[in-house]
C-alpha positions as CSV (number, residue, x, y, z in Angstrom):
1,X,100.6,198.5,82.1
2,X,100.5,200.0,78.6
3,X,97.8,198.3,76.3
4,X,96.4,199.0,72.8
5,X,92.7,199.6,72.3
6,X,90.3,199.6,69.2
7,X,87.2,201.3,69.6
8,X,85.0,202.6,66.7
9,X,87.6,202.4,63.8
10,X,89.6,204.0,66.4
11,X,93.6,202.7,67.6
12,X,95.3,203.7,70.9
13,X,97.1,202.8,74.0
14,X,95.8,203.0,76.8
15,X,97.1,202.2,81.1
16,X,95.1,199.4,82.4
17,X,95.6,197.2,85.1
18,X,97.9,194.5,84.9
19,X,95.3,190.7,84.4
20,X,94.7,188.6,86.9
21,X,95.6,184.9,86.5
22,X,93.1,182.3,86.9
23,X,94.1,178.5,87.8
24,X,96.2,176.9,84.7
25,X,96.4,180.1,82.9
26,X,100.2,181.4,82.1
27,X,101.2,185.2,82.9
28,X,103.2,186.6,79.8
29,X,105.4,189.2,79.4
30,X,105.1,190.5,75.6
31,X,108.4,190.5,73.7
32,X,107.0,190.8,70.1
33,X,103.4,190.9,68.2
34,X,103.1,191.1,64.5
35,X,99.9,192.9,63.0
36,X,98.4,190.7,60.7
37,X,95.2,191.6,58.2
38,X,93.1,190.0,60.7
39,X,93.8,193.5,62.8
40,X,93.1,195.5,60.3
41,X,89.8,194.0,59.9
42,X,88.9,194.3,63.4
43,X,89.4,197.7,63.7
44,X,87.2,198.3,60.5
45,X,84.3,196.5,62.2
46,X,84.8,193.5,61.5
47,X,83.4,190.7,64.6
48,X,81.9,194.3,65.6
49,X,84.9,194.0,67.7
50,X,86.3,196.5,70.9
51,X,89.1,195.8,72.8
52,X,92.6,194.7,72.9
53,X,93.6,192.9,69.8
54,X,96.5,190.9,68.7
55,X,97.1,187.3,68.7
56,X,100.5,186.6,66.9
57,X,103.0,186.9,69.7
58,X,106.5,185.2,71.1
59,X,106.2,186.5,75.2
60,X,107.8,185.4,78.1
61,X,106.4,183.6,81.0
62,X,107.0,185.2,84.3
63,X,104.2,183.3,86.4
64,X,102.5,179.9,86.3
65,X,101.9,176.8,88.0
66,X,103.9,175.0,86.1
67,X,107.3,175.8,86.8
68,X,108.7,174.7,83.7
69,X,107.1,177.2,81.7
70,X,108.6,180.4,83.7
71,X,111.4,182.2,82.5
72,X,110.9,180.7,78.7
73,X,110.0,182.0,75.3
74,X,106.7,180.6,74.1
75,X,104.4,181.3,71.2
76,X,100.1,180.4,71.8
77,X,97.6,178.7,70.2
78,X,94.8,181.3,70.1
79,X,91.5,179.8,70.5
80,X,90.6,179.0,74.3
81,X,88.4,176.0,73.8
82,X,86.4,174.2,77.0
83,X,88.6,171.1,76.4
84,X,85.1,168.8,77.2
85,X,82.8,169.0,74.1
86,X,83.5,166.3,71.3
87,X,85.0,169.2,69.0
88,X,87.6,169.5,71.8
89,X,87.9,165.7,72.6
90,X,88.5,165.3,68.6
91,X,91.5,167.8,69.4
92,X,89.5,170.8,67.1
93,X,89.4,173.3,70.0
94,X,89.3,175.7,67.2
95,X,85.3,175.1,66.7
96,X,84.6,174.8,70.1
97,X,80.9,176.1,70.5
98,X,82.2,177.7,73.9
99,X,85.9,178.8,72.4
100,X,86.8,182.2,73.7
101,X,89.6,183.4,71.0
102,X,93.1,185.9,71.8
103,X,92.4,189.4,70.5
104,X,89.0,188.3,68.7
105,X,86.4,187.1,70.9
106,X,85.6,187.2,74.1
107,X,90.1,187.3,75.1
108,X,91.9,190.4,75.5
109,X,94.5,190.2,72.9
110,X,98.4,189.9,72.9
111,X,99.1,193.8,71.9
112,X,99.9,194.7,75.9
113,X,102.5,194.6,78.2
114,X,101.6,191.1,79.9
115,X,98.9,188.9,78.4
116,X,97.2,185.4,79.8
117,X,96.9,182.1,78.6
118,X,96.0,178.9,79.3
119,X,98.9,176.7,80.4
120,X,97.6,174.2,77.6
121,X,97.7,176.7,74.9
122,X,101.3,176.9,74.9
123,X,104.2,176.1,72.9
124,X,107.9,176.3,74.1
125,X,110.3,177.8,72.1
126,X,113.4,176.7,70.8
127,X,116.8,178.4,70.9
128,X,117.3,178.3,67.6
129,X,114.0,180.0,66.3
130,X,114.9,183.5,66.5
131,X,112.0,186.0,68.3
132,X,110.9,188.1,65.6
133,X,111.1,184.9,63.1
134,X,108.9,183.4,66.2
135,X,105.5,185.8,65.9
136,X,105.4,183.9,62.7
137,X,104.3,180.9,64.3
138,X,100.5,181.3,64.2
139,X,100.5,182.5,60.8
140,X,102.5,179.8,59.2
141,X,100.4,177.2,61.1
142,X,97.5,178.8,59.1
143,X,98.9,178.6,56.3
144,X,100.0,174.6,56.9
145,X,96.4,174.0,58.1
146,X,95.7,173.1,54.1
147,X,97.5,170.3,53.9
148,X,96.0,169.0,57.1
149,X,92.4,169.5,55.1
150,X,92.6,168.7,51.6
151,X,94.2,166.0,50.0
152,X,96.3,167.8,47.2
153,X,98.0,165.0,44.5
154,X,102.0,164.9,44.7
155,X,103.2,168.0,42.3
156,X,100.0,169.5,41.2
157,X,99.8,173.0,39.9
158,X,98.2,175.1,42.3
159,X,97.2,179.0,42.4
160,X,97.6,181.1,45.2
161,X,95.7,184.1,44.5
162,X,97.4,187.3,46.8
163,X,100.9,188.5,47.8
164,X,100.1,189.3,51.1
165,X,101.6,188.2,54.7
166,X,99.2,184.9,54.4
167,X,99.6,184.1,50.6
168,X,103.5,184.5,50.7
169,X,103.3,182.0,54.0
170,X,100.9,179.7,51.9
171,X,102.6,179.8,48.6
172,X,106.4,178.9,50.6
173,X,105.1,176.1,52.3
174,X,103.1,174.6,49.4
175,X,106.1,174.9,47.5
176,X,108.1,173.2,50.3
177,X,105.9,170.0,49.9
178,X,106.9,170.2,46.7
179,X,103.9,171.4,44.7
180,X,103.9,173.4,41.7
181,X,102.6,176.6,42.8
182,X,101.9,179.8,41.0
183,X,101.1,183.1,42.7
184,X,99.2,186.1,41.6
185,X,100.1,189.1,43.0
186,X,100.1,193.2,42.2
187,X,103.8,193.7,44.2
188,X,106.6,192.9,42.5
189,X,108.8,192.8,45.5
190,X,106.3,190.8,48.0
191,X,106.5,188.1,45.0
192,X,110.2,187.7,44.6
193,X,109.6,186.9,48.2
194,X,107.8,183.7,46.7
195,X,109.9,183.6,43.9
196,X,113.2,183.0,45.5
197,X,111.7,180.3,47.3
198,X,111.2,178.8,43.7
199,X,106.9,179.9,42.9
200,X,106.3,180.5,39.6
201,X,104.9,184.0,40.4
202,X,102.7,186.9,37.8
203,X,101.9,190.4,38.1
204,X,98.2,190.9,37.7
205,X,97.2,192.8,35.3
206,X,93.7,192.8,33.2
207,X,93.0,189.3,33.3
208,X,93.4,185.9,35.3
209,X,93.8,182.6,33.8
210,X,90.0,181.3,33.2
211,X,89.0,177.5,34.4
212,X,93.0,177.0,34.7
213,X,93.6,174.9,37.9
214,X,92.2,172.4,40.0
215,X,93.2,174.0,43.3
216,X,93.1,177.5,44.1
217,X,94.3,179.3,47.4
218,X,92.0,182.7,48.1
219,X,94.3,184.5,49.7
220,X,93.5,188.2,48.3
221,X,92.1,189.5,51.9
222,X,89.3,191.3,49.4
223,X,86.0,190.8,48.8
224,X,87.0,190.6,44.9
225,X,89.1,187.6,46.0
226,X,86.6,184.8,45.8
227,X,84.6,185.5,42.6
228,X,88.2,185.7,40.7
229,X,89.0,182.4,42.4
230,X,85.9,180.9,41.0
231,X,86.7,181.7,37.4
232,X,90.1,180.4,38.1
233,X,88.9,176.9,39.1
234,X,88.5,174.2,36.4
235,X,85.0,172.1,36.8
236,X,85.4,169.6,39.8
237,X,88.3,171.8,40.6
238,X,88.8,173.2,44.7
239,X,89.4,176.5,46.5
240,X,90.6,176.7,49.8
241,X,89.4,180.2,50.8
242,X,91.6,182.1,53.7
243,X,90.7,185.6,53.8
244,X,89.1,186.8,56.4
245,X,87.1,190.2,55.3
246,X,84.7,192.5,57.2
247,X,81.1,192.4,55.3
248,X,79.7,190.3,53.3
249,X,81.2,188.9,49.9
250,X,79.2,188.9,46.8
251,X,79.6,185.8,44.9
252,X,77.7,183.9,41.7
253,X,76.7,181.0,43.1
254,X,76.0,179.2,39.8
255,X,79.1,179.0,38.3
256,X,80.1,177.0,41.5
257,X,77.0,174.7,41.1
258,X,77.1,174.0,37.2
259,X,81.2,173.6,37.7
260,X,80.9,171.4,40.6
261,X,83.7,173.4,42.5
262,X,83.8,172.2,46.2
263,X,85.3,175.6,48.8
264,X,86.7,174.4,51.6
265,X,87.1,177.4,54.4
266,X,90.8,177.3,56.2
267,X,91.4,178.9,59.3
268,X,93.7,178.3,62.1
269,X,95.8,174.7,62.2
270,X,98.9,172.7,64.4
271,X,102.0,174.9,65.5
272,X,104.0,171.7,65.4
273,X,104.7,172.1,61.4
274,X,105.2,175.5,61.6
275,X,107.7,175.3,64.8
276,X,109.7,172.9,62.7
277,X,109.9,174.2,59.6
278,X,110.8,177.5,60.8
279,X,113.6,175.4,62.8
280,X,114.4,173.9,59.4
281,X,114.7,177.5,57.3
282,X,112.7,176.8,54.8
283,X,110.6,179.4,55.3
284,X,111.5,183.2,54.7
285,X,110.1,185.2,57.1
286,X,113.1,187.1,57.7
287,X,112.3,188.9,54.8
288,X,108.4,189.8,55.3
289,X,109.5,192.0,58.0
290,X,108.6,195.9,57.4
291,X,109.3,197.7,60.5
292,X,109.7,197.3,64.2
293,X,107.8,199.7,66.5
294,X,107.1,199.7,70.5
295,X,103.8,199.1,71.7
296,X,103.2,203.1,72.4
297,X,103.5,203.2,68.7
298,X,101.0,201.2,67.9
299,X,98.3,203.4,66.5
300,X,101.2,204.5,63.9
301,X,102.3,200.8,63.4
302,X,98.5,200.3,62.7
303,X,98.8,203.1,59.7
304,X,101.8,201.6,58.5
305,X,100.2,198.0,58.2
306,X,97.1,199.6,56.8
307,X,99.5,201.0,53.8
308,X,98.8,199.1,50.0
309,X,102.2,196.9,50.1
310,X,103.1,197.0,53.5
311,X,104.3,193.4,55.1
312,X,104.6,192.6,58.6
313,X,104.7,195.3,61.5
314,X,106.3,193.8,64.5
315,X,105.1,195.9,67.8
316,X,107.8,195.2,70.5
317,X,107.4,195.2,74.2
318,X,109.6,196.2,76.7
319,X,110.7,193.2,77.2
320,X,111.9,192.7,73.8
321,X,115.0,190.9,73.0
């Protein structure tokens, strides 16, 4: 079977053998995977990672022992947790101390022709979510994790500070709980995105707003990200920081002390929101979509999502549908 392989900053597509499937694992044909700026990172080093990435898929399950599952569309929680330890038994797989993790750590990734899981990591599908609106899943359960973490007050202003993939997913759903949101952004058209879901959105320019909000989204997927989200943030003030960056991010540490700004890190979160608001439509992710490619074109598909302004490139299996 066809897979794709990062090696030394390096993307191609290799033939390797077809996984095995251990007890309570799920075999699953790829339909569609979406690059995401975790990818990108990986192949530049960060995790000091080699292998098959990927871990934003729909697929379809053609063997199991649960009989249920085969033949249906399913998305899958990423992190492969040991489902003993109290993180797990507090249902936080996701900080495991023994987590392997889908295309990051330890997991082969989703970007191949048939991919495993455990049985318990996924989520059936409904008709009415449509596939490529589907890879969207993990992402947007991201993005929902903040709400799960912080305690935001009913229509406060909040900054979300980047226009990518992960800030336009942040910005709709914040909006969606009916929050105030304002989102800083260099594209024009990635914002209307936001926009037309009713964000209050500005080109950056020279300047940010200085000691302007109480809650601040990082969402830049840069290593400037953070130290502009500091200055952002009003004394007491909190920023939930979601970019995920390969190297090490320089940041003055005294203007978070003297301002008493509390950073709260966000990573993954429940695929039970996100399932249901995508079922609701309130979320446009119709319209983050770039380009579609098949998995052979990945390393091109890899370029293209590399590109300043690029949104999200969907690689396509042959089972696509």
């Amino acid at each position: 079977m066809l897979a794709v392989h990062l090696e030394n900053r390096h993307v191609s597509v290799k033939r390797v053998p077809r996984p095995r499937v251990p007890r309570g694992f799920a075999l699953i044909r790829l339909l569609c995977g979406g690059i995401c700026n975790t990818d990108l990172e990986l192949q530049r080093g960060y995790y000091g990672f080699s292998g098959i990435p990927g871990h934003e898929f729909v697929g379809e399950v053609v063997e199991a022992g649960r009989r249920d599952l085969i033949g249906r569309r399913v998305v899958g929680e990423i992190n492969l947790d040991c489902g003993t330890c109290d993180w797990c038994r507090k249902r936080l797989g996701r900080h495991c101390p023994a987590r392997k993790v889908l295309g990051i750590v330890k997991h082969p990734g989703a970007f191949r022709e048939f991919l495993t899981l455990p049985e318990r990591n996924l989520h059936v599908l409904p008709d009415s979510i449509p596939t490529e609106q589907a890879v969207f899943v993990e992402p947007l359960a991201a993005a929902s994790e903040i709400l799960d973490q912080v305690n935001i007050p009913c229509s406060s202003q909040i900054a979300v500070l980047g226009d990518g993939k992960l800030g336009l997913l942040v910005a709709q759903v914040l909006q969606a709980h009916g929050y105030q949101v304002h989102q800083f952004g260099h594209h024009k058209e990635k914002l209307g995105i936001a926009a037309r879901a009713g964000v209050s959105t500005e080109i950056v320019r020279d300047r940010l707003p200085e000691a302007e909000y109480d809650w601040v989204v990082e969402a830049t997927g840069s290593p400037k990200g953070l130290p502009a989200a500091v200055r952002m943030t009003r004394p007491r003030g909190t920023i939930i920081m979601k970019s995920t960056v390969h190297g090490l991010v320089g940041v003055d540490s005294a203007p978070v002390i003297v301002n008493e700004i509390t950073l709260v890190g966000s990573r993954c979160g429940r695929f039970e929101p996100a399932m249901e608001m995508l079922q609701l439509g309130v979320i446009n992710v119709a319209g983050m979509i770039s380009e579609r490619m098949p998995l052979e074109r990945a390393p091109a598909a890899f370029r293209q999502a590399a590109r300043p302004g690029a949104m999200k490139i969907l690689l396509t299996g042959n089972g696509a549908v």
